[in-house]
C-alpha positions in Angstrom: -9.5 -19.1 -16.9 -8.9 -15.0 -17.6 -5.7 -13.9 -17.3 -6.5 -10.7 -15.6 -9.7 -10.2 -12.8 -10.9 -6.6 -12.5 -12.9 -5.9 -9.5 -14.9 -2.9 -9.7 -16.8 -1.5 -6.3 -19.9 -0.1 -6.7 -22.3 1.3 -4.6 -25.1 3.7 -6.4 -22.9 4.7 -8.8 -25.1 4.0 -12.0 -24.7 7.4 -14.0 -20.5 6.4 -14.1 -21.3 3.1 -15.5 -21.3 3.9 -19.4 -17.9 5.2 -19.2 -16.4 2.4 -17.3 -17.7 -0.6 -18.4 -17.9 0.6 -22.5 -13.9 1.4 -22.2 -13.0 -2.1 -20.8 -15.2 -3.3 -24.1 -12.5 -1.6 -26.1 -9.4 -2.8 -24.3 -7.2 -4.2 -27.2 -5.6 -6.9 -24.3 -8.7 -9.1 -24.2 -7.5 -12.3 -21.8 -9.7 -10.6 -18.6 -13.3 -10.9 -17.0 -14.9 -8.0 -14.7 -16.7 -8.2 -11.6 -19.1 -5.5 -10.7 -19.4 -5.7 -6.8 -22.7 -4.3 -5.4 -23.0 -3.0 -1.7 -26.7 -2.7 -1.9 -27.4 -0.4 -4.6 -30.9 1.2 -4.5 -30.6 2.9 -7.7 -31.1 0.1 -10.5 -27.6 -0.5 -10.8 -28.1 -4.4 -10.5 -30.9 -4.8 -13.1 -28.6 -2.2 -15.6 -25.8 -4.3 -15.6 -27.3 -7.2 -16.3 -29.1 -5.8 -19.3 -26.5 -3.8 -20.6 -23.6 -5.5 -19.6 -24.0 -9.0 -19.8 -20.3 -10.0 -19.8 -20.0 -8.7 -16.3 -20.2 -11.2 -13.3 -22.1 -9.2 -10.9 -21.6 -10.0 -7.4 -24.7 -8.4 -5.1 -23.5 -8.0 -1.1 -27.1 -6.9 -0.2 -25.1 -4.1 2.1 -22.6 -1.7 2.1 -19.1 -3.2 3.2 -17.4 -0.5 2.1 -14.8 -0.5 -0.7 -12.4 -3.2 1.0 -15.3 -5.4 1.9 -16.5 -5.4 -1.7 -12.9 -6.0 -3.2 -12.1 -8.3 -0.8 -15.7 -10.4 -2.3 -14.5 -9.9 -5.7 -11.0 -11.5 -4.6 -13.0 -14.4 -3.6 -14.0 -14.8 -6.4 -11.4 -13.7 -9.1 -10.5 -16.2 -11.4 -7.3 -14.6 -12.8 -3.9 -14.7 -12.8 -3.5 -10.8 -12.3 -6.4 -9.3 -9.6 -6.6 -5.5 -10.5 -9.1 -2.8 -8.7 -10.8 -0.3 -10.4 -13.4 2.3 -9.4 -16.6 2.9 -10.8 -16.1 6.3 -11.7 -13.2 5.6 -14.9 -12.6 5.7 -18.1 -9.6 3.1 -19.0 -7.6 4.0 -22.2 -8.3 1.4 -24.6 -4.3 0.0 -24.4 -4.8 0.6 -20.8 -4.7 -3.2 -19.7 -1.9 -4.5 -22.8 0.4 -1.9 -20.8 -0.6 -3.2 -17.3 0.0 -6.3 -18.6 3.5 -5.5 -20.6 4.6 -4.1 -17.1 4.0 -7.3 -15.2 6.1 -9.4 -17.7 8.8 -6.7 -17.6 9.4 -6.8 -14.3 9.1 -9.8 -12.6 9.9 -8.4 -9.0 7.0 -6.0 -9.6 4.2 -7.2 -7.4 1.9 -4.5 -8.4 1.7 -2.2 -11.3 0.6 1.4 -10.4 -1.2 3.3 -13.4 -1.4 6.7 -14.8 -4.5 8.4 -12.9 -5.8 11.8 -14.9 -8.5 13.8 -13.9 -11.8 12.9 -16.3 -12.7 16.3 -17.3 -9.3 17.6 -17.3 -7.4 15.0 -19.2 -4.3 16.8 -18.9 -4.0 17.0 -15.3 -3.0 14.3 -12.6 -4.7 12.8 -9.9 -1.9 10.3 -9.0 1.3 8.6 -11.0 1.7 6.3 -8.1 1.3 6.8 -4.4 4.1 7.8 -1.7 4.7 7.5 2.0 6.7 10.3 3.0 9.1 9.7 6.3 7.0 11.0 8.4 4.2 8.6 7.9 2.0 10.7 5.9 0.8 9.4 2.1 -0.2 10.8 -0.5 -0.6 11.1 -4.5 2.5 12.2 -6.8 1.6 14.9 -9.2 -1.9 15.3 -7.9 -3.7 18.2 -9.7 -0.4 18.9 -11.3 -0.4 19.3 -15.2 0.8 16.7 -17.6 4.2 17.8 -19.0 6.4 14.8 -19.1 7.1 15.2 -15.5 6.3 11.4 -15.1 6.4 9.8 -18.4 9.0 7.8 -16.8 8.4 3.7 -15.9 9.8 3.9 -12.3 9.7 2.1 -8.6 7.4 3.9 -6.5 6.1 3.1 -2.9 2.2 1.9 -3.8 -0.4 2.1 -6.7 -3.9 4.1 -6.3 -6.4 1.6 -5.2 -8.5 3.1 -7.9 -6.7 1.6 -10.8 -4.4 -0.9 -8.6 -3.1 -4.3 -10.6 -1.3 -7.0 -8.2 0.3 -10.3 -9.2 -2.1 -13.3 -7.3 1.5 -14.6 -6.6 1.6 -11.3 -4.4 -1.4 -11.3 -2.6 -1.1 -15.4 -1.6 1.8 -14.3 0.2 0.7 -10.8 1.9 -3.3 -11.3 1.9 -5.5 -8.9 0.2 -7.1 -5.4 1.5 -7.6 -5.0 5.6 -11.3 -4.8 6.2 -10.5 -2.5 9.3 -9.4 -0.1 6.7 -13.2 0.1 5.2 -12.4 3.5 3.0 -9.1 5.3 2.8 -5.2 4.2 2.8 -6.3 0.7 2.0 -4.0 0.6 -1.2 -1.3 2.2 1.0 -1.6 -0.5 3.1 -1.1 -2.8 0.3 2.0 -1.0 -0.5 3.7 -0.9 3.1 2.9 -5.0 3.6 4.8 -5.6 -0.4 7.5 -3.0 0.1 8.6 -5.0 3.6 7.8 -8.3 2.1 10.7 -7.3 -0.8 8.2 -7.1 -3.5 8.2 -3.6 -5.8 5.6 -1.5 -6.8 5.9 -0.1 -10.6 4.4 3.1 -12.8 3.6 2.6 -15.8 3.1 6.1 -17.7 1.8 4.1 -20.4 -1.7 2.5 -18.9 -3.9 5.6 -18.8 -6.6 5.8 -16.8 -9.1 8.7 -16.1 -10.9 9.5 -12.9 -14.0 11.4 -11.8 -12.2 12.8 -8.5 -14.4 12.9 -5.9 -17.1 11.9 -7.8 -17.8 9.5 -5.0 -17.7 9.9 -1.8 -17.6 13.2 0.3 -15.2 15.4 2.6 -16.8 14.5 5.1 -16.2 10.7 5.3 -12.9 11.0 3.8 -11.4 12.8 6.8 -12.5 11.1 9.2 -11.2 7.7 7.7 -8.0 9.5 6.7 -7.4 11.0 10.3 -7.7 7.0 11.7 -6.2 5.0 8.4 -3.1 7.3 8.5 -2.5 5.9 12.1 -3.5 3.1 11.1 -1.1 2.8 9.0 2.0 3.7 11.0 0.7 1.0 14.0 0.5 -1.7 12.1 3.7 -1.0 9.3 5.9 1.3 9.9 8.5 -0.2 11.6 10.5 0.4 15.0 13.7 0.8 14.1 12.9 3.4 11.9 10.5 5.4 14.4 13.4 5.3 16.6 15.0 7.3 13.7 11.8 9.2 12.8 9.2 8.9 15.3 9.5 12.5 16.3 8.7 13.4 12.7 5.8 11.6 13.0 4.5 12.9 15.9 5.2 16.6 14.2 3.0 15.6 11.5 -0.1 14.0 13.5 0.0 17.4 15.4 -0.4 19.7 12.5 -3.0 17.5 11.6 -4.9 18.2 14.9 -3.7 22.1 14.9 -5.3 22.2 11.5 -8.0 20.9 12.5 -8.7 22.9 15.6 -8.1 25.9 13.7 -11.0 24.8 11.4 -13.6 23.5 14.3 -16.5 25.4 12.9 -16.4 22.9 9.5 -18.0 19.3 9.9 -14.8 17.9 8.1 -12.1 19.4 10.7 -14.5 17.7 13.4 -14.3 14.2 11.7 -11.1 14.7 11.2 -10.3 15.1 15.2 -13.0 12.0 15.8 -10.7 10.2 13.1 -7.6 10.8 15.1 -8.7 9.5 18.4 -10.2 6.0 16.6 -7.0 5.9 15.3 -4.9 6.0 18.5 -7.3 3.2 20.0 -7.0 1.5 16.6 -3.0 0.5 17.7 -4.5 -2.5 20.3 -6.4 -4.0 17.0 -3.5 -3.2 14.9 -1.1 -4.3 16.8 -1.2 -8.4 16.3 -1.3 -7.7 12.8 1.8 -5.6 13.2 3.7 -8.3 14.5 3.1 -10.4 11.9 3.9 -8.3 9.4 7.4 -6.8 11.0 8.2 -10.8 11.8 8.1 -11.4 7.7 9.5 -8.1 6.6 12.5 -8.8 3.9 14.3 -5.6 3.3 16.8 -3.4 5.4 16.6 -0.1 7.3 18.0 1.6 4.3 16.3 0.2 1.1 13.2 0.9 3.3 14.2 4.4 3.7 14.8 4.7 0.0 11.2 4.2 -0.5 10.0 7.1 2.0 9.7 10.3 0.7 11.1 13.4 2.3 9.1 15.9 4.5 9.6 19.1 2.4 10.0 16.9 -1.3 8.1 19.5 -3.5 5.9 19.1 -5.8 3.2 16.7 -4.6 0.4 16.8 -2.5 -2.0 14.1 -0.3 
């Protein structure tokens, strides 16, 4: 049995396979197996796998289930110890996975080791060094297109790791379950990180495990906000709990307005319209949300304050969602 799983979503994303799959052949921590998940591919990626890759258990979905759906079919059926997500469009440093690993037995309260995302074709500039929630509900990346100079060379507690380069302990995930399908695309990993934090499990950066990422090389705007506008409120339904919005629900509401001001004054852009249709699945989204919620609150492990901790300030500088 491999130590480590890592799950890779795919979905016509042939052209980034070189770079992903060639840099997990040079990790120098070998104890791990890949699975390529496939939501349907029409571009060849199937058959160029298994040529070229022959190591790689490739899982074919026959659709697109979007990226939870797919990691949630790797989960199924990851063999390791240690299930970690990584997208399609990397390139993993070659001690990446050693230092993933050297985290986990470092910290054994760390239910999730957050890695060191820089941009691909600017490799000295971030796209995340672990994810935040700030108080008033809204995530985002730390150090995103900020450049590299020591800012975060620190190994620290932070609230989640980027689902594009997200390792969890198995130990983790039998207690809090794996990624929401209702998510589909957006906030998924965030999710992941509200459901840990409560259940009293940390989150960790490690500077050290270096990944690199084709931002935006998948995807488009267009999707993206409109999965961002409902997964943020998502997100507050079903986590965030009461006793806090009593404290901070007002803050909340502040932000989810800006976001619909924003949007309004940008009406003529497709985007700022899926971003609007985003926000009102959302606020329907709290009656499927809301069992869910329950659960979660019912199991959640640490206090008002230690929660707070986590949460990021409104006007923190320096980072950007």
């Amino acid at each position: 049995m491999a130590k480590a799983s890592i799950i890779i979503p795919h979905f016509n994303g042939k052209q980034h396979l070189d770079d992903c799959l060639h840099s997990l052949r040079q990790q120098t921590f070998t104890d791990f197996e890949v699975l390529l998940v496939d939501n349907g591919s029409t571009d060849g990626s199937q058959a160029y796998v298994r040529q070229q890759f022959p190591e790689v258990r490739l899982l074919e979905l026959g659709r697109n289930l979007g990226f939870t759906g797919a990691c949630n079919a790797g989960w199924q059926a990851a063999r390791g110890e240690f299930i970690i997500l990584l997208n399609n469009d990397t390139e993993a440093d070659p001690n990446w996975l050693a230092e993933v690993m050297g985290g986990f037995g470092r910290y054994p309260q760390a239910g999730a080791i957050a890695s060191k995302m820089l941009l691909f074709d600017k490799r000295d500039h971030f796209h995340t060094a672990g994810d935040y929630v700030r108080l008033d509900g809204i995530p985002g990346n730390r150090g995103v297109w900020q450049q590299d100079v020591g800012q975060y060379d620190q190994e620290e507690v932070v609230f989640s790791a980027c689902g594009g380069a997200a390792a969890y302990r198995r130990q983790l995930l039998d207690e809090i379950g794996f990624l929401d399908d209702d998510f589909f695309f957006s906030c998924e990993d965030v999710d992941m990180g509200w459901r840990a934090n409560l259940a009293g499990w940390q989150t960790v950066y490690m500077p050290t495990a270096v990944i690199y990422h084709k931002l935006k090389a998948t995807g488009g705007s267009v999707i993206g906000s409109y999965y961002d506008g409902r997964n943020f409120l998502y997100l507050i339904w079903k986590n965030y709990p009461t006793s806090l919005l009593r404290r901070y629900g007002w803050l909340v509401v502040k932000a989810q307005l800006g976001i619909t001001a924003d949007a309004l004054r940008a009406w003529r852009g497709e985007a700022a319209r899926a971003r609007l249709r985003g926000q009102l699945a959302g606020l329907w989204g709290l009656f499927k949300m809301w069992p869910k919620r329950r659960h979660i609150q019912a199991n959640r492990r640490i206090n008002d304050d230690t929660l707070t901790a986590l949460l990021t300030p409104v006007d923190a500088p320096g980072d950007d969602g």
